[in-house]
Every structure is written in C-alpha cells, then in structure tokens.
ZADO-1210 file (C-alpha; in nm, 4 decimals, padded with zeros to 6 digits):
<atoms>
<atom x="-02.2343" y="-05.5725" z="-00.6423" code="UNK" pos="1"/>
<atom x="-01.9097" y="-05.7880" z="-00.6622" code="UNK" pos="2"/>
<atom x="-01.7758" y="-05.9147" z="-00.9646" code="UNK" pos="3"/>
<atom x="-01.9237" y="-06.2658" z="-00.9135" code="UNK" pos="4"/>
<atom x="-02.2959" y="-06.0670" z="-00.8354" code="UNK" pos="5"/>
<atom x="-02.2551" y="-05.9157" z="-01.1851" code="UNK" pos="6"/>
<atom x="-02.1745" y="-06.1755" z="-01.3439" code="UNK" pos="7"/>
<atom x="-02.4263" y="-06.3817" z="-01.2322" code="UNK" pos="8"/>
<atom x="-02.6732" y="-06.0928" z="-01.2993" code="UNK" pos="9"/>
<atom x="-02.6398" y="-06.0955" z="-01.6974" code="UNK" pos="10"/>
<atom x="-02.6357" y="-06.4392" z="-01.7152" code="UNK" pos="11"/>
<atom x="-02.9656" y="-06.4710" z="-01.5894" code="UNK" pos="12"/>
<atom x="-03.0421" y="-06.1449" z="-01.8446" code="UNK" pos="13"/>
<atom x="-02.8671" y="-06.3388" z="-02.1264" code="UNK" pos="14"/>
<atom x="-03.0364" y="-06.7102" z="-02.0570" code="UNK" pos="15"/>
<atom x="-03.3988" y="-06.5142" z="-02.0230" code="UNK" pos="16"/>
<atom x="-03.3733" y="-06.3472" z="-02.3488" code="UNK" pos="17"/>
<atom x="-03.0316" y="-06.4300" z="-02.5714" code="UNK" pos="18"/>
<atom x="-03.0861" y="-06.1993" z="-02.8445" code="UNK" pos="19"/>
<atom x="-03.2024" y="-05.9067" z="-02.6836" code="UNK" pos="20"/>
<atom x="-03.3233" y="-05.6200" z="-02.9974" code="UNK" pos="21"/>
<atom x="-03.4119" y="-05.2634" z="-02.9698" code="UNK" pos="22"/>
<atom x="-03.7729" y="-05.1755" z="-03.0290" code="UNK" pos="23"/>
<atom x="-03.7436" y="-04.9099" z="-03.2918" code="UNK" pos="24"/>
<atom x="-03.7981" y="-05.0194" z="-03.6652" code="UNK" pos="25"/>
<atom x="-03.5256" y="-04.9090" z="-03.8644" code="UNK" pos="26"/>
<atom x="-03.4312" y="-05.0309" z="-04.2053" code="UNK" pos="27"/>
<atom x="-03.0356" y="-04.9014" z="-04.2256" code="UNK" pos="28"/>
<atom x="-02.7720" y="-04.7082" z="-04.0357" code="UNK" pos="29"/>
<atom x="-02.9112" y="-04.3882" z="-04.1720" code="UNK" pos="30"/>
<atom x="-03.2849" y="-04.4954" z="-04.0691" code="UNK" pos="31"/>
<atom x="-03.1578" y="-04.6163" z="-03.7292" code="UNK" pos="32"/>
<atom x="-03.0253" y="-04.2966" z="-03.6585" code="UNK" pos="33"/>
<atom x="-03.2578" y="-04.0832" z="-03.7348" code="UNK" pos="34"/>
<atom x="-03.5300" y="-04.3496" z="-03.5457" code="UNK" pos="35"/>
<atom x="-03.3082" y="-04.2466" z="-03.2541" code="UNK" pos="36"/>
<atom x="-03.2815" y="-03.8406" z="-03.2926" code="UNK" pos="37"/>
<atom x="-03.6875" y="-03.8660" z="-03.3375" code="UNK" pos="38"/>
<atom x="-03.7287" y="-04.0821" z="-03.0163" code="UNK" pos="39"/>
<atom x="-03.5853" y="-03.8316" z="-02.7684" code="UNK" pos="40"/>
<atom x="-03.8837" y="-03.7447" z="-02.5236" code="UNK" pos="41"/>
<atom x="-04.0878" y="-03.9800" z="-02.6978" code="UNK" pos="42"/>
<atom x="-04.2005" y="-04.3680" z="-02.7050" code="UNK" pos="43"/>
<atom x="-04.0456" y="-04.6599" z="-02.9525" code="UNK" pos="44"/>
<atom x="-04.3964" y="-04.7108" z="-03.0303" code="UNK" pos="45"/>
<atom x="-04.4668" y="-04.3489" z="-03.1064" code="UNK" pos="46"/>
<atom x="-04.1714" y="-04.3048" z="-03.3311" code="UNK" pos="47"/>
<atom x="-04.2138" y="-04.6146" z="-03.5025" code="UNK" pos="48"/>
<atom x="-04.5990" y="-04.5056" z="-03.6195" code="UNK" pos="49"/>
<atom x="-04.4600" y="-04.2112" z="-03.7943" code="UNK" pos="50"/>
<atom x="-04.1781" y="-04.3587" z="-03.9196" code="UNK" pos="51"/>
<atom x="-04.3256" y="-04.6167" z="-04.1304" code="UNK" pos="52"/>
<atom x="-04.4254" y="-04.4299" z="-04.3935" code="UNK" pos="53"/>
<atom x="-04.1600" y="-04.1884" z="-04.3876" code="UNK" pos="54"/>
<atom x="-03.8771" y="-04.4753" z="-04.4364" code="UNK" pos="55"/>
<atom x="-04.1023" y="-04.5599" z="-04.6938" code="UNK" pos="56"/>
<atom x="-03.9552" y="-04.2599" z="-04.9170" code="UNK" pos="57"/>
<atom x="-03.6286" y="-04.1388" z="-04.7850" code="UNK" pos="58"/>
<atom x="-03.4309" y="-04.4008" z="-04.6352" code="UNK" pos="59"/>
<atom x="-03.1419" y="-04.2080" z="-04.7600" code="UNK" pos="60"/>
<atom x="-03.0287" y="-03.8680" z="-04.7110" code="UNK" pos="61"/>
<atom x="-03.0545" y="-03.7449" z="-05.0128" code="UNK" pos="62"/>
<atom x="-03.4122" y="-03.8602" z="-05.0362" code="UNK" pos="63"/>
<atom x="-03.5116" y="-03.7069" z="-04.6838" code="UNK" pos="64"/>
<atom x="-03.3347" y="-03.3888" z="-04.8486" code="UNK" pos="65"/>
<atom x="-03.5935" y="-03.4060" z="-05.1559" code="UNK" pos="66"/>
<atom x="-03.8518" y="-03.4312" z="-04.9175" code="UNK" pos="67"/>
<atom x="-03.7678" y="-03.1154" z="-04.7071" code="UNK" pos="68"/>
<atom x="-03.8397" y="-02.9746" z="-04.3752" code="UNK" pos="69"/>
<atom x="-04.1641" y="-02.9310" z="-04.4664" code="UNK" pos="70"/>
<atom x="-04.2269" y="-03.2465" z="-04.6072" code="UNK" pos="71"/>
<atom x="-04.0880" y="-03.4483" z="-04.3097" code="UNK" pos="72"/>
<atom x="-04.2770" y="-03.2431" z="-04.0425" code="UNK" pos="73"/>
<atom x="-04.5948" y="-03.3634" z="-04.2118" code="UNK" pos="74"/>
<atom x="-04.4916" y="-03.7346" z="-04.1188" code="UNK" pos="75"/>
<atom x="-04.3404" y="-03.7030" z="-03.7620" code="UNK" pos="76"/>
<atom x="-04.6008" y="-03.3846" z="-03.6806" code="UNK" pos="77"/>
<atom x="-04.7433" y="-03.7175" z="-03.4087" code="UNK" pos="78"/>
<atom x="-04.3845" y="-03.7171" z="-03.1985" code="UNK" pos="79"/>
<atom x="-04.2919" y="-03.4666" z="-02.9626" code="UNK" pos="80"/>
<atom x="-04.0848" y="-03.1481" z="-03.0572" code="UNK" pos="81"/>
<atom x="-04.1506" y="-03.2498" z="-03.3964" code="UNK" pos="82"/>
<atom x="-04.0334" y="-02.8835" z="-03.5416" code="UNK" pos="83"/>
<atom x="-03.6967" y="-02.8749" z="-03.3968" code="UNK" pos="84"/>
<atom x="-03.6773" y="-03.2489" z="-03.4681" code="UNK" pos="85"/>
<atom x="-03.7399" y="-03.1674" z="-03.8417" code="UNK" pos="86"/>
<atom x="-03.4926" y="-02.9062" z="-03.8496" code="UNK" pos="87"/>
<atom x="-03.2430" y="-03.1837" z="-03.6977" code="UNK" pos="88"/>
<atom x="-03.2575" y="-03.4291" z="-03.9017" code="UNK" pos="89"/>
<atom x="-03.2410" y="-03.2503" z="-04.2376" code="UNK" pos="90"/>
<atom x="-02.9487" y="-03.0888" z="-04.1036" code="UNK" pos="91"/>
<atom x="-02.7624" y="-03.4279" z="-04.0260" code="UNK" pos="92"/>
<atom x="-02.8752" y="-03.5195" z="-04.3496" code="UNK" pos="93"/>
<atom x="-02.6907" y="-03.2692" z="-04.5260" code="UNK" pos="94"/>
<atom x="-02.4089" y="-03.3004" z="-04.3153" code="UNK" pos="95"/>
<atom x="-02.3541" y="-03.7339" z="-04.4150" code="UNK" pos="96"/>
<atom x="-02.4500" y="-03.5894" z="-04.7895" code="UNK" pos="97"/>
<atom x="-02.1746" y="-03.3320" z="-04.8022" code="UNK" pos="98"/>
<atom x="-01.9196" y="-03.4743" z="-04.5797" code="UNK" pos="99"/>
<atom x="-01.9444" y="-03.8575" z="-04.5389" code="UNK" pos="100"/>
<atom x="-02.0307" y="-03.9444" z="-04.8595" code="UNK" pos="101"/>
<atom x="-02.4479" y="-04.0229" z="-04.6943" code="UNK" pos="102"/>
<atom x="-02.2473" y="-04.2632" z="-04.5308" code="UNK" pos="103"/>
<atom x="-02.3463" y="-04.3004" z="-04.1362" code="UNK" pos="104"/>
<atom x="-01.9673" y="-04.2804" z="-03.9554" code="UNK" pos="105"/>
<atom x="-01.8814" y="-04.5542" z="-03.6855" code="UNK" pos="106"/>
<atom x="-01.7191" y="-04.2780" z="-03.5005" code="UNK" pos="107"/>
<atom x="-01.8840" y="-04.1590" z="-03.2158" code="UNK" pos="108"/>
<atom x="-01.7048" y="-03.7879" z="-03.2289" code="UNK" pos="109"/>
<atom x="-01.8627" y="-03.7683" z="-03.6047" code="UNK" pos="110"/>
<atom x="-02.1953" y="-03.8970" z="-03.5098" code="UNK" pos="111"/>
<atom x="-02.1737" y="-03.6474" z="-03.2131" code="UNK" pos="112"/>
<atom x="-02.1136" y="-03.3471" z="-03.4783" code="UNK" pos="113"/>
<atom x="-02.4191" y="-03.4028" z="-03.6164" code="UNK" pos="114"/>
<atom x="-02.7385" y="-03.1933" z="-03.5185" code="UNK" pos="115"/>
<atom x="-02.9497" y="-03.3604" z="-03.2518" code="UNK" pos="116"/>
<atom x="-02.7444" y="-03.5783" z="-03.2050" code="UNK" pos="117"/>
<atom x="-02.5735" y="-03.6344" z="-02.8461" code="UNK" pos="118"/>
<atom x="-02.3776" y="-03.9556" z="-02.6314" code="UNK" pos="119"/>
<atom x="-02.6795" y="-04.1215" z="-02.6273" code="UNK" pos="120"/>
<atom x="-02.7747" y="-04.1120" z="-02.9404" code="UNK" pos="121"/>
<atom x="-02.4469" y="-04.2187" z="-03.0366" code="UNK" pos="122"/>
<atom x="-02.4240" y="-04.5275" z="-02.8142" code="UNK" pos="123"/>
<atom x="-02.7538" y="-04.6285" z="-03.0019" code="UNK" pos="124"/>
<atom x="-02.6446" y="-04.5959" z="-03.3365" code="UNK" pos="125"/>
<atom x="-02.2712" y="-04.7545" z="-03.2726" code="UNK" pos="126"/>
<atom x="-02.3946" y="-05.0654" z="-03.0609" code="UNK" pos="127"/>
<atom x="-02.6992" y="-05.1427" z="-03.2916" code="UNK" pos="128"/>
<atom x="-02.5701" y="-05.0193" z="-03.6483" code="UNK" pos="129"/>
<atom x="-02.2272" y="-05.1240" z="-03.5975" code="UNK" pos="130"/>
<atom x="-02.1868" y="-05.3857" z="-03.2994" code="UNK" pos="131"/>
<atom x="-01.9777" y="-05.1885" z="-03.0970" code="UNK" pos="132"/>
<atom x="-01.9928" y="-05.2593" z="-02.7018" code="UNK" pos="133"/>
<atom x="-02.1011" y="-04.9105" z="-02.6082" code="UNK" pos="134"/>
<atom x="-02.3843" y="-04.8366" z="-02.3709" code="UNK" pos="135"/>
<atom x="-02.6699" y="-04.5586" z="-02.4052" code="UNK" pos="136"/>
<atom x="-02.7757" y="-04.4457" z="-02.0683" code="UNK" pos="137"/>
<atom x="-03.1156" y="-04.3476" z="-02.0881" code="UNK" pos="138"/>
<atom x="-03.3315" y="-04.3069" z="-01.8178" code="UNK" pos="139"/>
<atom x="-03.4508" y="-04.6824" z="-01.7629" code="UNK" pos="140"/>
<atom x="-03.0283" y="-04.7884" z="-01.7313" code="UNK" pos="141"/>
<atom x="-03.0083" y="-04.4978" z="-01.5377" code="UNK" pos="142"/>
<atom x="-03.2753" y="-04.6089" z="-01.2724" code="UNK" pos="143"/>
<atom x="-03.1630" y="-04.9781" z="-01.3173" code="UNK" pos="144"/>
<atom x="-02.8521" y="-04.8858" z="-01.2741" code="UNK" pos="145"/>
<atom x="-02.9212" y="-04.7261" z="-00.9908" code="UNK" pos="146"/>
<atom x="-03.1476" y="-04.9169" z="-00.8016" code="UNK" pos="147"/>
<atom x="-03.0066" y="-05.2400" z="-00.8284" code="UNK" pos="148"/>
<atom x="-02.6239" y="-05.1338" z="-00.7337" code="UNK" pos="149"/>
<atom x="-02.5374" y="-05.2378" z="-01.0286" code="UNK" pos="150"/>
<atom x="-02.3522" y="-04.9278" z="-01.1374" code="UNK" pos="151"/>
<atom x="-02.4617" y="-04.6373" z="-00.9056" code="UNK" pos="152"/>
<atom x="-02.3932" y="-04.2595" z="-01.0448" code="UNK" pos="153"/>
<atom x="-02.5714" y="-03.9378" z="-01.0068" code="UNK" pos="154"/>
<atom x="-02.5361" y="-03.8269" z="-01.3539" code="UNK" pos="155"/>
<atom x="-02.5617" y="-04.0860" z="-01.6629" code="UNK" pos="156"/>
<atom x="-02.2140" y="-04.0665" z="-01.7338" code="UNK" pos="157"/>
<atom x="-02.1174" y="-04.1627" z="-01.4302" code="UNK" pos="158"/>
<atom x="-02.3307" y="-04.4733" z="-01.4727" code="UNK" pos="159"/>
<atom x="-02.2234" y="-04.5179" z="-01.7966" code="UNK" pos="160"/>
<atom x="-01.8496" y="-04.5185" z="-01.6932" code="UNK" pos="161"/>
<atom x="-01.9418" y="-04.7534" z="-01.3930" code="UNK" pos="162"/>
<atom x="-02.1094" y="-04.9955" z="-01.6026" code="UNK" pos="163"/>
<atom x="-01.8293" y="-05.0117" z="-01.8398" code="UNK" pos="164"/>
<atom x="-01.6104" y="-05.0561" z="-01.5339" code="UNK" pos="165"/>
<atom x="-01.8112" y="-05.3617" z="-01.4202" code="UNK" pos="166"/>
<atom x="-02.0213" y="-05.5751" z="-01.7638" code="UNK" pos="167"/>
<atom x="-01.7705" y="-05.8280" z="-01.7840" code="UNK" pos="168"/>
<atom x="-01.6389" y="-05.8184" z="-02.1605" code="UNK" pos="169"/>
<atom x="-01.8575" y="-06.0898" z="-02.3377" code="UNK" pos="170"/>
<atom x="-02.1696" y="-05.9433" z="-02.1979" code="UNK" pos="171"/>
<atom x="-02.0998" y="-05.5506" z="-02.3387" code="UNK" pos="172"/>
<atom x="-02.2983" y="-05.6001" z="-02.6863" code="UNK" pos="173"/>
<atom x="-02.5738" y="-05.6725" z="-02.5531" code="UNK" pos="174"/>
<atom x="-02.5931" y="-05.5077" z="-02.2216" code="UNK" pos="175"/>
<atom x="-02.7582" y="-05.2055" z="-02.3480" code="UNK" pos="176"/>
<atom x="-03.0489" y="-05.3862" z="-02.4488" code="UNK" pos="177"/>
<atom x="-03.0672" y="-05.6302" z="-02.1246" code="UNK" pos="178"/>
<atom x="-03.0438" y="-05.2870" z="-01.9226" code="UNK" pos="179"/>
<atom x="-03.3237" y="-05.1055" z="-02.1256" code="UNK" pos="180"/>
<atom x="-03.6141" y="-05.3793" z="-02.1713" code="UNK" pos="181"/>
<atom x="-03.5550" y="-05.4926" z="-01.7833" code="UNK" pos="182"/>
<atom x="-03.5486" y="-05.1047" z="-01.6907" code="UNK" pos="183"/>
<atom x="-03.8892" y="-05.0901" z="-01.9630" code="UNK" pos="184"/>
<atom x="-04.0843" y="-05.4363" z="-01.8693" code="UNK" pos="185"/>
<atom x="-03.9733" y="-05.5407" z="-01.4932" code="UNK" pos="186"/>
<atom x="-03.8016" y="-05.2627" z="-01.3432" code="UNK" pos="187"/>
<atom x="-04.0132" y="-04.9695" z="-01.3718" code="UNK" pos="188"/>
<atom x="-04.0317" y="-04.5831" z="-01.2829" code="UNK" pos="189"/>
<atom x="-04.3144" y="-04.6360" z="-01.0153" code="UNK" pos="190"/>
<atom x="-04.3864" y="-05.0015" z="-00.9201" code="UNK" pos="191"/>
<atom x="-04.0961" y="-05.2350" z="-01.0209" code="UNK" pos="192"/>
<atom x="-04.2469" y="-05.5649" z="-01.0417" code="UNK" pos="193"/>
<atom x="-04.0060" y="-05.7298" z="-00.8680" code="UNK" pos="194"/>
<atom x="-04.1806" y="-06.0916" z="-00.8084" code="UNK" pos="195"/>
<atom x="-04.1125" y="-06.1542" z="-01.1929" code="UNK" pos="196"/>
<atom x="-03.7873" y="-06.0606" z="-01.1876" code="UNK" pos="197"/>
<atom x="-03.4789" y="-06.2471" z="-01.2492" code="UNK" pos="198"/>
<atom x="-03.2538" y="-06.1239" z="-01.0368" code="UNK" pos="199"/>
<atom x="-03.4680" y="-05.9736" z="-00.7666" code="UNK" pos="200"/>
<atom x="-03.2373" y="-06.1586" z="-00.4670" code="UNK" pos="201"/>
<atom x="-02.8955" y="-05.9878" z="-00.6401" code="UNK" pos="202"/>
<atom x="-03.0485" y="-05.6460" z="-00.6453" code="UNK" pos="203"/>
<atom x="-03.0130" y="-05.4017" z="-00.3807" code="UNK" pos="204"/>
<atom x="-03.2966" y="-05.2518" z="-00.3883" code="UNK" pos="205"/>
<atom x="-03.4532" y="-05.1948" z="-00.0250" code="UNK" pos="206"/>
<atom x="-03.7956" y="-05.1813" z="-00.0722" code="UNK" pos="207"/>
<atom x="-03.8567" y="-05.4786" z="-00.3029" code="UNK" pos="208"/>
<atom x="-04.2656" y="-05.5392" z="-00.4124" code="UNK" pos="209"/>
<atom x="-04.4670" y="-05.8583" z="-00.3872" code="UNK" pos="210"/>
<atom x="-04.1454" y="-06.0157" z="-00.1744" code="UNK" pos="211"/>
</atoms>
C-alpha cells in the first residue's frame, strides 16, 4: 500500500470504532500485565473468567506473593499452561517487589526482564498501561498484516518494524487495537468476512469472499 492507501485505511478503522479497547479486564498496570503473561495460547475470554476472582485478592504483588504458587494455580488451573504460567507470574512478582518498588516499569527492556514476559507482552502492557505508540504483533496483526499489504513480513518483527515504518504518527496509539479486533471480528484465520469489511477495496488480498 502507498502512503495515501494507509492512510485512508485507519481512517476508516478510526471513524468505525474511535476508541478502540483491548478485551482483557484488568484493574492496574500490575493486573494488566499479568492479564497479558496468562493470555499467551489462550482466549481474552478465557483469561478474563479466571481472572476475576483472582484480581479480586492480589491486585498487587505483594498480595499475589501471599497467595503463592499454589494458591494462584487454583484460580488460573482453567487457562492453558497454567503451571508454568503460575511459576511466571510469581516470579515477576517478586522481581517489581524487590526491584521496582511493585511498581510496573514503562521500560520495555525492564518489562522484558521479567519472567514470561517477551516483545509482545511488552507492547501490550506499554501501549495500554502507559499510552505509548508501540505495537504487539500477535498472530491476528500478523495475518492482517499480511494479507492486506499493509505491512508484509515473514516473522512478526518484521511486521512490526514495517508497520511502524508505515501507521502514520497520529494513528500509532491506537493501531494495535484497530489491527487486533479487525484481525479477531472481520479478518479471520479461515474465512475473512470480507463483505463487512471496511476496507475490503484497499486490501490486497486476492481471493476476497462474498465479493
């Protein structure tokens, strides 16, 4: 796509949905990004079940250090790789305890430090917890990316890079979130629904359904 394509692509994004959210319940930095370590391999919706009552009772970590290993495998036992999950997060825990004052950084190399914790993850938790422009390329911006020429890459840095390359600036906030819910909703894996979409005549994609 050329620079007038793009930008014309997320401003049809941006006037169908203006304040675009992500869909996992979180109730602070620290919540957010342990929502996000939980919801590798697994759905929003999943995570969000066996979150509720967890944030409940340690939406710090100190309390998710009271409440142990043991403890928090009994709430997230539901979401996949739950063990090594468990073993994750208490260990990030202690790490914002002991070194960060249980203070989430806005650093990506800190967050990265952290167990579980990888780019993605970071993206997440900078762009949602702390408004920072950065994009998490998960599989649906991968495919999106992808399929639509958008940002074309074989590995999901190399979208990532291209996409920084071409979001125009006042469209990088919420990009990750345009990228991931059209990637989720209209764009998908096996059958993109492409009738419904809002940029269906910008998007490169050869073999277009319902057109």
């Amino acid at each position: 796509m050329n620079k007038a394509q793009i930008e014309e692509f997320f401003t049809r994004l941006a006037a169908n949905d203006p304040e675009p959210r992500g869909e996992l319940d979180y109730i602070n930095p620290y919540t957010l990004l342990v929502a996000v370590v939980l919801s590798a391999q697994a759905t929003d919706v999943g995570v969000n079940k066996a979150t509720k009552d967890l944030f409940e009772i340690a939406d710090t970590p100190e309390k998710m250090l009271a409440l142990g290993e043991a403890g928090l495998k009994e709430h997230i036992r539901t979401i996949g790789l739950f063990n090594t999950k468990a073993k994750n997060v208490i260990g990030l825990s202690e790490i914002l305890h002991r070194e960060h004052g249980s203070v989430v950084p806005a650093d990506r190399a800190a967050l990265e430090r952290l167990p579980g914790v990888g780019r993605k993850t970071a993206n997440v938790v900078l762009n949602i917890a702390f408004q920072k422009p950065t994009i998490a390329v998960d599989t649906h911006i991968f495919r999106v990316g992808n399929r639509t020429g958008l940002a074309p890459g074989k590995t999901p840095l190399a979208v990532e890079q291209n996409l920084e390359k071409a979001v125009p600036a006042k469209f990088k906030l919420h990009a990750h979130h345009w990228l991931i819910l059209h990637g989720r909703y209209v764009c998908k894996a096996r059958k993109p629904d492409c009738p419904t979409c809002v940029i269906a005549d910008l998007c490169r994609y050869k073999t277009k359904t319902g057109m």
